[in-house]
Each structure stands twice: as C-alpha cells, then as structure tokens.
VMD Tcl script that builds the backbone (N, CA, C; Angstrom):
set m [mol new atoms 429]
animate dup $m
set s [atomselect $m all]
$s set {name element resname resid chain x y z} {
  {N N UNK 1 A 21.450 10.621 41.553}
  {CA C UNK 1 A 22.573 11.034 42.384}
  {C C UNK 1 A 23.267 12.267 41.805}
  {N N UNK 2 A 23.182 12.142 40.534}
  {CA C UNK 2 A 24.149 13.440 39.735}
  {C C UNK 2 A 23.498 14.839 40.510}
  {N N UNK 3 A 21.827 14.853 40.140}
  {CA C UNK 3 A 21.115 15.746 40.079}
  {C C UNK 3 A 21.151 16.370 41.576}
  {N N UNK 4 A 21.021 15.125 42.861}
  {CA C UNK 4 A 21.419 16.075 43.683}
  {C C UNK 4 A 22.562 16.291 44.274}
  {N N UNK 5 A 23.319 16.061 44.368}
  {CA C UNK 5 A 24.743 15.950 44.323}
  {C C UNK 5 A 24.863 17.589 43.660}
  {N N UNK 6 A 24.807 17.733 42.474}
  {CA C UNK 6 A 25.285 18.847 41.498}
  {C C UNK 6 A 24.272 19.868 41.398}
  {N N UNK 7 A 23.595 20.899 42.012}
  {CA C UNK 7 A 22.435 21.355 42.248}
  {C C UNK 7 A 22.713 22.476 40.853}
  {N N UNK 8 A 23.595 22.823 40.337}
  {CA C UNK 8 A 23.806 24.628 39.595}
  {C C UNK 8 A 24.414 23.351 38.508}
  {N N UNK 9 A 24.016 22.295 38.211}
  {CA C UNK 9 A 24.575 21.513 36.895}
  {C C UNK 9 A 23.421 22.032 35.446}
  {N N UNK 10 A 23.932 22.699 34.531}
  {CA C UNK 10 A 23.304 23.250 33.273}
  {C C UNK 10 A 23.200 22.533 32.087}
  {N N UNK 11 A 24.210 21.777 32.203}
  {CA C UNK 11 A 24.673 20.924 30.741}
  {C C UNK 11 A 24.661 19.421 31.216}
  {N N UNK 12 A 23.428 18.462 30.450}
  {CA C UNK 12 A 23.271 16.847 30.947}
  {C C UNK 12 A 23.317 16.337 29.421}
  {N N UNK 13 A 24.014 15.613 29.318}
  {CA C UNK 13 A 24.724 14.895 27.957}
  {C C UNK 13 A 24.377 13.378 28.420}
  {N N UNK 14 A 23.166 13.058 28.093}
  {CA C UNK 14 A 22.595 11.060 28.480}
  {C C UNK 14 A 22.195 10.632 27.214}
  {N N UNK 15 A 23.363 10.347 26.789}
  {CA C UNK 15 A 23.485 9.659 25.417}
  {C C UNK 15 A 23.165 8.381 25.064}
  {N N UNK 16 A 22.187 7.505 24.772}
  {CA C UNK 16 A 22.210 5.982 24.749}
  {C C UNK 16 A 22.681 5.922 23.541}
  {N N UNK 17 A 22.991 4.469 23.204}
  {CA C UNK 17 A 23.312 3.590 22.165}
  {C C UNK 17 A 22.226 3.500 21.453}
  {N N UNK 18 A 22.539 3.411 19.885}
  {CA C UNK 18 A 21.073 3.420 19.018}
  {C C UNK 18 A 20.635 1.832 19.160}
  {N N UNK 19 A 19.263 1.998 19.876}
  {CA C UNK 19 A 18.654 1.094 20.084}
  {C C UNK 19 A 17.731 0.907 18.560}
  {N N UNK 20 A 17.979 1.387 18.019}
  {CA C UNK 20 A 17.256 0.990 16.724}
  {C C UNK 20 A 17.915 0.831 15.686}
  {N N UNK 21 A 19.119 0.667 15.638}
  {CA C UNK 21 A 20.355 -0.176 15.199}
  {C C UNK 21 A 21.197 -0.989 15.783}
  {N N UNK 22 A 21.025 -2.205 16.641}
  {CA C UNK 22 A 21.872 -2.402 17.213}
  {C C UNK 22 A 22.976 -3.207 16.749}
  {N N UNK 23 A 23.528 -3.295 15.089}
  {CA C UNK 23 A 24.352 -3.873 14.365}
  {C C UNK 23 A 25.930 -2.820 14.856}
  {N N UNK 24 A 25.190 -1.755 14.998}
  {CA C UNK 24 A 26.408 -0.794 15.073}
  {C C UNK 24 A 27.412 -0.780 16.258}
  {N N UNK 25 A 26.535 -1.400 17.411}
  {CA C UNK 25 A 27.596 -1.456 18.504}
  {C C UNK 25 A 28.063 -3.120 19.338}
  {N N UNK 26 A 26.771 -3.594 18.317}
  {CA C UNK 26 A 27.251 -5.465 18.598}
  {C C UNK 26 A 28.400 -5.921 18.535}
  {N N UNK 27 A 29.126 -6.672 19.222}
  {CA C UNK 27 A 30.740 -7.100 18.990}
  {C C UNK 27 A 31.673 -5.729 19.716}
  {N N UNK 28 A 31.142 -4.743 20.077}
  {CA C UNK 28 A 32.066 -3.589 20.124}
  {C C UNK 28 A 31.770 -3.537 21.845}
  {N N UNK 29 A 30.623 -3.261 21.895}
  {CA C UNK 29 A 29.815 -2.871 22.719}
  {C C UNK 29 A 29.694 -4.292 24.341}
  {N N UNK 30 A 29.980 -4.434 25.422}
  {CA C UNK 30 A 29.627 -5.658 26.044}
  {C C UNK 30 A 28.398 -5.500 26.577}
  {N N UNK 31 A 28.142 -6.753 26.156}
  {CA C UNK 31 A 26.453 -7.840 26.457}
  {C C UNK 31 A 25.929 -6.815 28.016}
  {N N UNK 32 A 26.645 -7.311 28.976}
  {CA C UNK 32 A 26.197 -7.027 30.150}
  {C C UNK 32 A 26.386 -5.178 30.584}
  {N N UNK 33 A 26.789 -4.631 29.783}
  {CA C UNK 33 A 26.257 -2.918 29.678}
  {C C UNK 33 A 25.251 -2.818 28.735}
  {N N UNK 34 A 24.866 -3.014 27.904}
  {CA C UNK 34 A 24.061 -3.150 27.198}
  {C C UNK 34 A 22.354 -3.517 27.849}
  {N N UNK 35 A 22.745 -4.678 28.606}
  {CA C UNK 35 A 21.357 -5.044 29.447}
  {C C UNK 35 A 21.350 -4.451 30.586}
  {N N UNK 36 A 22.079 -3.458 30.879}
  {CA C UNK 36 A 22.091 -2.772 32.301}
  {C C UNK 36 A 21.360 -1.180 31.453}
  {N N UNK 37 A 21.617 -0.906 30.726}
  {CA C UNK 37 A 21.054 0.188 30.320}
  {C C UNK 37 A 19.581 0.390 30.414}
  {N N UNK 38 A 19.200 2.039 30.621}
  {CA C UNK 38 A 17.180 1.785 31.416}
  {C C UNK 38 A 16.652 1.542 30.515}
  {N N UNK 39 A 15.870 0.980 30.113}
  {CA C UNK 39 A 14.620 0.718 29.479}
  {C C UNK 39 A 13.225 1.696 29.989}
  {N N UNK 40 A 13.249 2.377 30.926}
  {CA C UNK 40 A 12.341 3.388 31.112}
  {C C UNK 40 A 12.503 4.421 30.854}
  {N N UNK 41 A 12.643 5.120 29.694}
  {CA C UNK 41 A 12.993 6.146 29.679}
  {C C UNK 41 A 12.333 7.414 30.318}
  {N N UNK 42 A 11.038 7.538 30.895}
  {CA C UNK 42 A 10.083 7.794 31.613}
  {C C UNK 42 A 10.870 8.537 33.341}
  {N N UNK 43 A 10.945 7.229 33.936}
  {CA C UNK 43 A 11.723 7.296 35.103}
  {C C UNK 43 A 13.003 8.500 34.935}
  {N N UNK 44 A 13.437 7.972 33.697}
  {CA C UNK 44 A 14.981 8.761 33.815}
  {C C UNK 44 A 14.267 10.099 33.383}
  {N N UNK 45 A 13.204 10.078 32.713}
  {CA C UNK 45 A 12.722 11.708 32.738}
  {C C UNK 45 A 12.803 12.435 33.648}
  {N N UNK 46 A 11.983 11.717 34.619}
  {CA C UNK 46 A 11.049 12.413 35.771}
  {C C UNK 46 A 12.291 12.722 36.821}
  {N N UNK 47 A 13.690 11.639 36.892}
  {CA C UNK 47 A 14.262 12.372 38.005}
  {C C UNK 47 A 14.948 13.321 37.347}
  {N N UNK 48 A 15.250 13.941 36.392}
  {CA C UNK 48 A 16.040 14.940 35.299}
  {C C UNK 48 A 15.163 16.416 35.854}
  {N N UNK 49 A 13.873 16.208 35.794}
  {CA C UNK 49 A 12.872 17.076 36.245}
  {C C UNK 49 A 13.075 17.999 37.674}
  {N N UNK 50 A 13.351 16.245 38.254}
  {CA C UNK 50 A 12.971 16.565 40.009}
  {C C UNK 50 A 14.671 17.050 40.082}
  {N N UNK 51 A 15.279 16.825 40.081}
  {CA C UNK 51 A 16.492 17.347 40.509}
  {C C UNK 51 A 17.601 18.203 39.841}
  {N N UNK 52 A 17.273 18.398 38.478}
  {CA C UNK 52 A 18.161 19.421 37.792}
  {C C UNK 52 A 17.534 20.476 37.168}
  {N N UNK 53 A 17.049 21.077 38.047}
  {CA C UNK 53 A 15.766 22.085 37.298}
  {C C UNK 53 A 16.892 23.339 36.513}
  {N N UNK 54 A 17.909 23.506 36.723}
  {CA C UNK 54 A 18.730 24.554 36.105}
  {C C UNK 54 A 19.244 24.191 35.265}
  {N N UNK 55 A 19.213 23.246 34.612}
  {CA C UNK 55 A 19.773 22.302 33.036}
  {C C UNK 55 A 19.305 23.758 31.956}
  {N N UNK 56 A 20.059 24.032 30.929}
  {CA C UNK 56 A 19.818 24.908 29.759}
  {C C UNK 56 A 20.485 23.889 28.865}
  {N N UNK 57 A 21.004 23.067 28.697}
  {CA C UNK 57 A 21.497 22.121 27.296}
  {C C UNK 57 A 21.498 20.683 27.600}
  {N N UNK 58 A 20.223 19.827 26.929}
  {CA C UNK 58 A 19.945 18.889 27.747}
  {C C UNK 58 A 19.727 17.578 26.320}
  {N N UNK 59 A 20.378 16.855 26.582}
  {CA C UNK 59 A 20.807 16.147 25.192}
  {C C UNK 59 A 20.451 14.042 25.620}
  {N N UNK 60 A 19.438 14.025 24.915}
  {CA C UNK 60 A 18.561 12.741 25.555}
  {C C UNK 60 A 18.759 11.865 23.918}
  {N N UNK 61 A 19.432 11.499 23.372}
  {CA C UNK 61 A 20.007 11.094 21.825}
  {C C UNK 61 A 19.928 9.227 22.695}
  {N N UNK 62 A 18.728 8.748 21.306}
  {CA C UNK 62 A 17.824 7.340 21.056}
  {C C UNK 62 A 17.562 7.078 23.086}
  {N N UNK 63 A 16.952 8.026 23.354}
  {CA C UNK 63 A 16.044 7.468 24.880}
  {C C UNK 63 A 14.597 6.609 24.461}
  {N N UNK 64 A 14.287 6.649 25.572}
  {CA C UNK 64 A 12.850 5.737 24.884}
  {C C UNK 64 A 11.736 6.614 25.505}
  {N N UNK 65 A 11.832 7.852 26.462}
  {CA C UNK 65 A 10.965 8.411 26.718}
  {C C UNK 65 A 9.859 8.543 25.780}
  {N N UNK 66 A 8.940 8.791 26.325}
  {CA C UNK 66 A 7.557 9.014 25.717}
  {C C UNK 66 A 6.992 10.421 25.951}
  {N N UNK 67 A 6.020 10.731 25.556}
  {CA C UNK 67 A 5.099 11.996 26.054}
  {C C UNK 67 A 5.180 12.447 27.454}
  {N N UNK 68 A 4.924 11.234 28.060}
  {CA C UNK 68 A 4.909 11.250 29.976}
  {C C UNK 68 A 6.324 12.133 30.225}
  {N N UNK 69 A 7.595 11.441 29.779}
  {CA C UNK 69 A 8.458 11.606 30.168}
  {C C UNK 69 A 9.008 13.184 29.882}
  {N N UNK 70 A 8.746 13.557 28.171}
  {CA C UNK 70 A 9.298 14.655 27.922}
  {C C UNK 70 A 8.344 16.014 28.562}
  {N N UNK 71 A 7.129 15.559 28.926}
  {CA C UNK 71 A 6.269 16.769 29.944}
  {C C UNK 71 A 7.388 16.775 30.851}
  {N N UNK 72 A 7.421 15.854 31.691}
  {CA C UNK 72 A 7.979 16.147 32.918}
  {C C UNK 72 A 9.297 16.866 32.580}
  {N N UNK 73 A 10.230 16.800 31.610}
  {CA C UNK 73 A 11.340 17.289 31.703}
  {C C UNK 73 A 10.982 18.802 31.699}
  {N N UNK 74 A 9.917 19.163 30.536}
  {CA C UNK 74 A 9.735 20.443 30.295}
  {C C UNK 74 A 8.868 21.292 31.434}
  {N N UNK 75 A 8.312 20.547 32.171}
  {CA C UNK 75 A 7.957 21.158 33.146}
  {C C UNK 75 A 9.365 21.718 34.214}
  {N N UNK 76 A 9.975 20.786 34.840}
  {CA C UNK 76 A 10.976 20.842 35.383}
  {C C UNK 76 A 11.866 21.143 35.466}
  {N N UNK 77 A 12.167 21.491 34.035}
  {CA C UNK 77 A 13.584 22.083 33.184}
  {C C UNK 77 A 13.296 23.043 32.673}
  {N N UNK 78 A 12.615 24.375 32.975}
  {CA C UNK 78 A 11.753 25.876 32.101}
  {C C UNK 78 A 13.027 26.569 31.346}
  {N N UNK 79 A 14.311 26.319 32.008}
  {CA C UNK 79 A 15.273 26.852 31.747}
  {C C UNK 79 A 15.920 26.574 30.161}
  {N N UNK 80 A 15.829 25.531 30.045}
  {CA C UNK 80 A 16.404 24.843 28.592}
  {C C UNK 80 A 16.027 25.348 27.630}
  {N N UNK 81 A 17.106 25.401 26.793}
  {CA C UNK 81 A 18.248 26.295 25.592}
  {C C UNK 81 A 18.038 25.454 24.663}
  {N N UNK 82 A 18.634 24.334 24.766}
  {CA C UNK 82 A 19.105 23.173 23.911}
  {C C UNK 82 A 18.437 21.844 24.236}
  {N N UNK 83 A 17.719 21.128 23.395}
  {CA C UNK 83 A 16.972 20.369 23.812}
  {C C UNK 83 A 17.101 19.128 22.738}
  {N N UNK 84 A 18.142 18.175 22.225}
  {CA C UNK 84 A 18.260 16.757 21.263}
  {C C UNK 84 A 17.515 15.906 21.818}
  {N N UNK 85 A 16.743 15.718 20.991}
  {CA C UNK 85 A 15.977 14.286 21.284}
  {C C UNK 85 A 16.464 13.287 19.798}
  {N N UNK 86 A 17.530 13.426 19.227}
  {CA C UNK 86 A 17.893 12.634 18.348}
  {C C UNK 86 A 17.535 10.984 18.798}
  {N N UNK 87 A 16.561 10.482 17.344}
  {CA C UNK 87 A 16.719 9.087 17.889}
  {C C UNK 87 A 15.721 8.711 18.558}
  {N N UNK 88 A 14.989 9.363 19.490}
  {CA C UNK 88 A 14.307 9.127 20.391}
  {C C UNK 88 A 12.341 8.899 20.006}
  {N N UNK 89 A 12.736 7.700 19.572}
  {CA C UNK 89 A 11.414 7.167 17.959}
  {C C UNK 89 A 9.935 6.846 18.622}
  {N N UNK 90 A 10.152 7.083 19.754}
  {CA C UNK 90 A 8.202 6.900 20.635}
  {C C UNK 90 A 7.945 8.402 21.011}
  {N N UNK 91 A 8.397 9.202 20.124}
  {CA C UNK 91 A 8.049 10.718 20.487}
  {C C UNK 91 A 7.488 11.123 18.921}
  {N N UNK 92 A 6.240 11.404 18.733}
  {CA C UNK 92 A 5.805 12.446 18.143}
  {C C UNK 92 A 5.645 14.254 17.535}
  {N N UNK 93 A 5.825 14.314 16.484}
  {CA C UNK 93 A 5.511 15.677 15.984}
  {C C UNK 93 A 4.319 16.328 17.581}
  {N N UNK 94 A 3.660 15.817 17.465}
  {CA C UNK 94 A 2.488 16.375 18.383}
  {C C UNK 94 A 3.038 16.513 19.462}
  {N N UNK 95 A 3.531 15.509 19.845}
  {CA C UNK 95 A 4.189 15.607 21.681}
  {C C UNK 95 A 5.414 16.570 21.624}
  {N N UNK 96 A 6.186 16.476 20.369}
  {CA C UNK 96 A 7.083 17.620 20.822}
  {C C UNK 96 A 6.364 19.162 20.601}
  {N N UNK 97 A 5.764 19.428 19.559}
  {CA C UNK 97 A 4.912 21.184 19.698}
  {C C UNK 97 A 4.127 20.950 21.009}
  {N N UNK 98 A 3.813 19.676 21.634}
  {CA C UNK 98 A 2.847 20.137 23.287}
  {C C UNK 98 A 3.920 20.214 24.007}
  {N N UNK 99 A 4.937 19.917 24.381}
  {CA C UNK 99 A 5.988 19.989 25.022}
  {C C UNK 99 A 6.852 20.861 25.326}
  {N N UNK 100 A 6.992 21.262 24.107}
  {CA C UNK 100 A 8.031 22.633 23.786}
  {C C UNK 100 A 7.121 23.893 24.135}
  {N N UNK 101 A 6.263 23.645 24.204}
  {CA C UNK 101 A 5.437 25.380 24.332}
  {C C UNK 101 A 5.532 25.648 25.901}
  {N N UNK 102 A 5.992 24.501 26.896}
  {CA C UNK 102 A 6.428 24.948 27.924}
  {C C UNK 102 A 7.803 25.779 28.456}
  {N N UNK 103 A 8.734 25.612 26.998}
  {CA C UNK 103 A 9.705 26.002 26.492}
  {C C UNK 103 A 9.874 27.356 26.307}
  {N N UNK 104 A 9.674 28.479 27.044}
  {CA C UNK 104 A 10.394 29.673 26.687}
  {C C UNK 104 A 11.345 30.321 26.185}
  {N N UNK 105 A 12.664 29.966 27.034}
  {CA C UNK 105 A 14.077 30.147 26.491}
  {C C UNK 105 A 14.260 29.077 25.203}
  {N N UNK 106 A 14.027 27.938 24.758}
  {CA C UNK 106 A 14.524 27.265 24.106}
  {C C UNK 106 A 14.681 27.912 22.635}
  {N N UNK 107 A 16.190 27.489 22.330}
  {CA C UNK 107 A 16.405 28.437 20.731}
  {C C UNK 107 A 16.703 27.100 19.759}
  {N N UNK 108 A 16.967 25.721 20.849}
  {CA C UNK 108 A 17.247 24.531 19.804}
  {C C UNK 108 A 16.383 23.438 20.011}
  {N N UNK 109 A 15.814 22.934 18.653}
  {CA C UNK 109 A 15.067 21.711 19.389}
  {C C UNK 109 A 15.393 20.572 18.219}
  {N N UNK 110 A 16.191 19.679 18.706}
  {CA C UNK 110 A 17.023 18.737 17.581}
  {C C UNK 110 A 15.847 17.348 17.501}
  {N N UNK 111 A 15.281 17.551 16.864}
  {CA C UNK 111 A 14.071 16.477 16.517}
  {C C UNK 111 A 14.181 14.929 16.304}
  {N N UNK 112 A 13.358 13.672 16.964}
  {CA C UNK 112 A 14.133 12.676 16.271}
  {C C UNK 112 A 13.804 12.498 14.987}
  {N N UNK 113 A 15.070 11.736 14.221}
  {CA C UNK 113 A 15.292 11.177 12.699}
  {C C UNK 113 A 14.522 9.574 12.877}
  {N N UNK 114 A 13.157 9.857 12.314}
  {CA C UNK 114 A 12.287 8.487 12.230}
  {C C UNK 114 A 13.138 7.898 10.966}
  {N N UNK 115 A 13.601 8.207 10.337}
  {CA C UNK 115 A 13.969 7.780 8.954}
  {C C UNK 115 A 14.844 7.018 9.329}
  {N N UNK 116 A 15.401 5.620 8.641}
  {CA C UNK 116 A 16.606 4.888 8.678}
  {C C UNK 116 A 16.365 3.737 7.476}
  {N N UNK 117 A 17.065 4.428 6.776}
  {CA C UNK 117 A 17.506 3.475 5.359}
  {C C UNK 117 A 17.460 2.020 5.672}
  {N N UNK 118 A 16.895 1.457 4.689}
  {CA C UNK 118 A 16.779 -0.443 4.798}
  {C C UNK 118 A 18.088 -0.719 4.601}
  {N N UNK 119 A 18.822 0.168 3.830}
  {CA C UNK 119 A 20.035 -0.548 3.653}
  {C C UNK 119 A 21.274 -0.149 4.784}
  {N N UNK 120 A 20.741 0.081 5.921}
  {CA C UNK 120 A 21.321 0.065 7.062}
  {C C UNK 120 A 21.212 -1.108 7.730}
  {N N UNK 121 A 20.058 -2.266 7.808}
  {CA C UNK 121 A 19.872 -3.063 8.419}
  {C C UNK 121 A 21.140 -4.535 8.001}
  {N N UNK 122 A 21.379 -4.217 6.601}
  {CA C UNK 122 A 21.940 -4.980 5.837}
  {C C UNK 122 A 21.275 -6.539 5.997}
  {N N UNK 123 A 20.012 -6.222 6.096}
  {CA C UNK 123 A 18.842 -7.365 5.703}
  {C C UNK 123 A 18.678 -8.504 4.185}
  {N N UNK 124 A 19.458 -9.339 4.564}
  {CA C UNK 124 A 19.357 -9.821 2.869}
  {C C UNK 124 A 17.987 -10.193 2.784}
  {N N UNK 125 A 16.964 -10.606 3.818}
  {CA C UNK 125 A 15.841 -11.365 3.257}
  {C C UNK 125 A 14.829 -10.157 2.396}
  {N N UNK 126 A 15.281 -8.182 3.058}
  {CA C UNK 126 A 14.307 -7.942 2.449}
  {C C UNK 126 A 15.894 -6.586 1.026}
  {N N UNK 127 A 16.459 -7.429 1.097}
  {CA C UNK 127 A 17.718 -6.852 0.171}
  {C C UNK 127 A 16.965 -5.711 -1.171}
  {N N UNK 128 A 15.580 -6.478 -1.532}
  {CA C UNK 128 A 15.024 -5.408 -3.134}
  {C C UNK 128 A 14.747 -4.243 -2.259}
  {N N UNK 129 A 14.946 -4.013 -1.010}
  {CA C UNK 129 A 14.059 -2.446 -0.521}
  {C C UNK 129 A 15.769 -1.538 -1.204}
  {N N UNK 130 A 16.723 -2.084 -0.717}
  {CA C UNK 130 A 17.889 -1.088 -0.942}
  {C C UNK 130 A 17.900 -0.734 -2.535}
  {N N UNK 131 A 17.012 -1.677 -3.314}
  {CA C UNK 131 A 17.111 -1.017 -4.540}
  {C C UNK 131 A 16.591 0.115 -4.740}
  {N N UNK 132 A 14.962 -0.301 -3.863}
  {CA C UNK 132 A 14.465 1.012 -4.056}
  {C C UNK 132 A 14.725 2.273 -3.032}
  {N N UNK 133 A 15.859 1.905 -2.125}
  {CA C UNK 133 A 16.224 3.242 -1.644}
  {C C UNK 133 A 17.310 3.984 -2.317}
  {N N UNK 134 A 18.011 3.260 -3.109}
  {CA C UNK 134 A 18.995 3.613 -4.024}
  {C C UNK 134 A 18.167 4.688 -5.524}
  {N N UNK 135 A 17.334 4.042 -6.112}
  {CA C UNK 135 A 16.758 4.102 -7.218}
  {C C UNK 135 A 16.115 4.872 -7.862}
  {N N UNK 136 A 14.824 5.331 -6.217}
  {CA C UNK 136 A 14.041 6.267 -6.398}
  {C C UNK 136 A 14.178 7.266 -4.608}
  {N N UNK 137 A 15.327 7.041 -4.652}
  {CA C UNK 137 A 15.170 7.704 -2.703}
  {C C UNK 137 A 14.390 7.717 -2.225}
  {N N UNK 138 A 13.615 6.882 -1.485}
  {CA C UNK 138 A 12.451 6.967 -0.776}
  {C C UNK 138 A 12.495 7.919 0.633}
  {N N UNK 139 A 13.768 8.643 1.117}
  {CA C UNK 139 A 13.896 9.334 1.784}
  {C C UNK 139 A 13.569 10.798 1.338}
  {N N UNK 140 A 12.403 10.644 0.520}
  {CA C UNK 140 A 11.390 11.838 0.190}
  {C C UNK 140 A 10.073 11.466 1.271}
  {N N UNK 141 A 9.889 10.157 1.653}
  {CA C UNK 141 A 8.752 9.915 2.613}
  {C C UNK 141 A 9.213 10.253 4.183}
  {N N UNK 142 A 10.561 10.779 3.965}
  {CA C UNK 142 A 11.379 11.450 5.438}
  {C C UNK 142 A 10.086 11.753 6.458}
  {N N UNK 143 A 9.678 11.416 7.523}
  {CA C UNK 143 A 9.040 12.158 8.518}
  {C C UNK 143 A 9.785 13.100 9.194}
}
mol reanalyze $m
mol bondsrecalc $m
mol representation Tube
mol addrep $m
C-alpha cells in the first residue's frame, strides 16, 4: 500500500526486531506484534521492487530475505544509494557481490554482522564459550 500510494517515495526504513536475539525485546516487546511480523522476507522484497522503484536509501536491518528476495530489490530499485542489510543472516558474501553489481549508483552497502558473541545469549548451559570470548576474542573468526 505504501509503495503505491507514494509513487516519488526515496527513503524506506523496514526495520525488524533482531530475530536472532530475541532476549532483547522479550517482556518489552508484545507477543501478538511479534507473531504478526512477515516471516517472508522474500514477498516483502518483491513488492519493494514492484512498487517503489525510485527508493535511493533503502534500509532492510535483521529481514529474512534471501538471494530471491535481494535480486528482486536490486533489479527494481537501480536507483539505490544506500543499501543496510544489517542483521539480515540468510544472505551471503556471494549473494551480496551478485546483487550489488546491479547496483550502479550505490555508494553504501551496510553488510550483515554474522558475528554475535555467546555471551549475548546469556546461556548458562554453554557459559565456558564466554570465557573463551573474553580470553582469546574469538571475534577474530568475524565473518
């Protein structure tokens, strides 16, 4: 509805909740927005494509799109500047250099952070990993 509704809209800010933490917004966050949120991230590609082709700053932070999805944006979206995929952990090194080369104008491409410290989970059963993220930083194996 945004997309056609708003035809000359440049700037799309579709921010999800980190689905790969969800300690951070539990208790804060209600149950029933939470399960209303898409799970396709695909779909929400493809209408981003079909209807906002003049987007230049386009900010998709922990989506679940895949390969499928981020073609279609980049097909659809030639225009885009700014491109966050923060978060967004079923996307590949590979899929973003095939993706982006449809990318002309683009001067930003905010990559997702596969990395997330064990001692974020605040997991006691596997508690010795925070030693060794403390110890020897294993955030040298950063992807």
């Amino acid at each position: 509805m945004i997309g056609k509704n708003c035809p000359n809209l440049t700037v799309l800010k579709r921010n999800l909740l980190n689905w790969l933490d969800p300690s951070q917004h539990t208790g804060i966050v209600p149950e029933e927005y939470l399960r209303a949120c898409p799970q396709d991230g695909d779909r929400e590609a493809t209408s981003i494509a079909q209807f906002m082709p003049r987007l230049k700053h386009l900010e998709l932070r922990f989506s679940k799109l895949t390969i499928t999805g981020l073609i279609s944006i980049t097909e659809g979206c030639q225009d885009l500047e700014l491109l966050d995929l923060f978060g967004s952990a079923n996307l590949t090194s590979r899929a973003l250099e095939q993706a982006s080369a449809n990318l002309k104008n683009l001067k930003t491409l905010i990559r997702p952070n596969f990395y997330i410290p064990r001692s974020v989970y605040h997991a006691e059963r596997y508690g010795h990993w925070r030693l060794y993220d403390e110890r020897f930083q294993t955030n040298v194996f950063q992807i």
